[in-house]
C-alpha positions as a printed Julia matrix, in Angstrom:
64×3 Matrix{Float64}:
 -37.74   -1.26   5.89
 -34.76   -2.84   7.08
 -33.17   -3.02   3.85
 -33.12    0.94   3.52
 -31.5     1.31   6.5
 -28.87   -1.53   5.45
 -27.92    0.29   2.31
 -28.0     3.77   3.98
 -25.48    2.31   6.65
 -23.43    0.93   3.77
 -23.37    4.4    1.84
 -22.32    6.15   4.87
 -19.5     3.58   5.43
 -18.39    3.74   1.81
 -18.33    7.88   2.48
 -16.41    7.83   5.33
 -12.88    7.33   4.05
 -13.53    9.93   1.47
 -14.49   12.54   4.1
 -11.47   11.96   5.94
  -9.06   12.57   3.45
 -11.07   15.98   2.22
 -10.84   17.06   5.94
  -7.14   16.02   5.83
  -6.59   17.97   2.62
  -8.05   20.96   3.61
  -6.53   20.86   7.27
  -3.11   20.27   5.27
  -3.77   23.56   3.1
  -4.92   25.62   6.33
  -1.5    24.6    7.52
   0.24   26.14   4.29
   1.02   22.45   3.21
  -1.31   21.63   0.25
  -1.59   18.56  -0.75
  -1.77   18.39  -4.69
  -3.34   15.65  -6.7
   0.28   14.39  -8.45
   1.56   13.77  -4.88
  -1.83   12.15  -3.26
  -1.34    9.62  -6.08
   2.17    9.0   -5.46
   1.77    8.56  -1.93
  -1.99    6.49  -2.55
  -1.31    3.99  -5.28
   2.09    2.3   -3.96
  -0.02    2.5   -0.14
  -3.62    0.56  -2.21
  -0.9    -1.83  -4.49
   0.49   -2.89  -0.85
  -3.08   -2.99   1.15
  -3.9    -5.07  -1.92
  -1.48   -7.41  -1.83
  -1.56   -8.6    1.65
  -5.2    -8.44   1.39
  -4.56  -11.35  -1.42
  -1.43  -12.78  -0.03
  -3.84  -13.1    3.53
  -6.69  -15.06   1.54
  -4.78  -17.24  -0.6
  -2.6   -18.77   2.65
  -6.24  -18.88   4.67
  -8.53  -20.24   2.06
  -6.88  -21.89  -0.7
């Protein structure tokens, strides 16, 4: 029993970044600013390369 509620809290909290940007995108096109995918990507990929490597840059000074 507890281990279905577990994985449904994880699958909500693995959806929830997702939702936002939707609701972003569509509040962005309700605002006449549409967000295309080309420009998402160019904005998202440099942002997930950073996140990434202070993520690594964070472990390898705290652990290794």
């Amino acid at each position: 029993m507890l281990a279905r509620y577990v994985g449904y809290s994880l699958s909500v909290k693995k959806c929830w970044p997702t939702l936002r940007n939707v609701a972003a995108a569509g509040m962005a096109e309700r605002a006449g600013r549409p967000i295309g995918f080309m420009t998402f990507l160019k904005v998202g990929v440099p942002a997930t390369l950073v996140s990434m490597l202070l993520a690594t840059g964070y472990i390898a000074l705290r652990y290794l």
